[in-house]
C-alpha positions in Angstrom: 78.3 61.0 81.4 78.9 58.2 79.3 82.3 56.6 79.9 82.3 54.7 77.0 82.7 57.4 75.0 85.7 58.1 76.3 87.2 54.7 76.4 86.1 54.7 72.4 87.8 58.4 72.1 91.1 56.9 73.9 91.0 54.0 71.4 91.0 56.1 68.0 93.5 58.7 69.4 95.4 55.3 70.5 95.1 53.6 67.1 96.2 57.1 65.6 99.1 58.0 67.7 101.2 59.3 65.0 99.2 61.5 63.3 97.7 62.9 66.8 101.3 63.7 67.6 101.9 65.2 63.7 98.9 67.5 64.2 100.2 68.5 67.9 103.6 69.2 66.5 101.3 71.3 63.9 99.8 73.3 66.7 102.4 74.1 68.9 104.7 75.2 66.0 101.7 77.1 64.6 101.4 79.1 68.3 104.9 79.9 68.0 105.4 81.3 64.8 101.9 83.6 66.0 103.4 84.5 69.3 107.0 85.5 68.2 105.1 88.3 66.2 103.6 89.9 69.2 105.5 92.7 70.2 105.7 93.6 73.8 106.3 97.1 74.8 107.2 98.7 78.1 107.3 101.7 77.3 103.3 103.3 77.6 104.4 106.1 76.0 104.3 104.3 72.9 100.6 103.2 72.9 99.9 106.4 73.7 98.3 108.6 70.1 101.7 110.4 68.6 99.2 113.1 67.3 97.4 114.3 70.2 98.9 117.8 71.9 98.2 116.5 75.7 100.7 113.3 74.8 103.4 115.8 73.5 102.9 117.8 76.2 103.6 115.0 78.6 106.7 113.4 76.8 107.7 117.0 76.6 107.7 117.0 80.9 109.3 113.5 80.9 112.0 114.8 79.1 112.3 118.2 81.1 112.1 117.2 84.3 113.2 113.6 85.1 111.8 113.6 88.5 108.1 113.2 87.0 109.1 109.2 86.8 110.3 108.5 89.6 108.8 107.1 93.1 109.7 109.0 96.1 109.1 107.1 99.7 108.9 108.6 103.0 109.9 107.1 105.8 109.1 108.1 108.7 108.4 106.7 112.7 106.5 108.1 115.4 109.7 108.4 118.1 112.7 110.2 118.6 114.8 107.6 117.8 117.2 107.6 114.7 117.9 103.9 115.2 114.6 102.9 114.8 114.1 105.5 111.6 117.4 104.3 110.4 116.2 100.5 110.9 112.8 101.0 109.1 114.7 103.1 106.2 117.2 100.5 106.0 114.3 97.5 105.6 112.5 99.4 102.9 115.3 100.3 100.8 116.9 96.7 100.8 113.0 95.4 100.5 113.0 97.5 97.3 116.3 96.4 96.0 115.3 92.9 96.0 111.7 93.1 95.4 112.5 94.2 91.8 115.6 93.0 91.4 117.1 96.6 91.1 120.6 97.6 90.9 121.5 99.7 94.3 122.6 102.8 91.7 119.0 102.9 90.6 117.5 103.4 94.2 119.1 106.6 95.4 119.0 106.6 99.1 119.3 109.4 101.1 118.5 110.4 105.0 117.2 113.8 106.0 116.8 115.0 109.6 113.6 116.7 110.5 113.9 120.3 110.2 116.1 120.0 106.7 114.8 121.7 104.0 111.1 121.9 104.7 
């Protein structure tokens, strides 16, 4: 590498200063006015082709049966004892909740002895 080259780079960006900065400026106002026109979607439905049948049949279940979206957890320990179940449930749900920032009426939390429902 030849160091003088960079010593003879710093000098003409040095001696230039101001229109260094003016062309910077340039730049970074240039990248902003590009990146406020990006659009960022959540939604992956929307990326998705609106013609196809196999896409309409899915927003079609999504807007059926709610359930399809959602993320169901089991919890579930290898004893007999409901403080331990109770502890673990307790850690995930709050683990959860703060994880992703969530609202506690958007992580429904509900216990079910063995035997219920099955």
């Amino acid at each position: 590498m030849n160091f003088d080259l960079y010593t003879r780079l710093y000098l003409w960006l040095a001696a230039r200063r101001p229109l260094v900065l003016f062309i910077t400026l340039l730049i970074v106002i240039g990248s902003l006015v590009i990146s406020s026109r990006i659009r960022l979607e959540e939604d992956i439905l929307d990326t998705l082709p609106k013609k196809d049948r196999r896409v309409d049949e899915y927003r079609y279940s999504l807007r059926k049966f709610r359930q399809i979206d959602r993320v169901f957890i089991d919890v579930g320990v290898s004893s007999d004892d409901p403080g331990t179940l109770a502890r673990a449930a307790d850690e995930v749900f709050f683990r959860a909740l703060h994880q992703r920032r969530l609202h506690e009426d958007h992580v429904p939390f509900r216990l079910k002895r063995t035997g219920e429902g099955d």
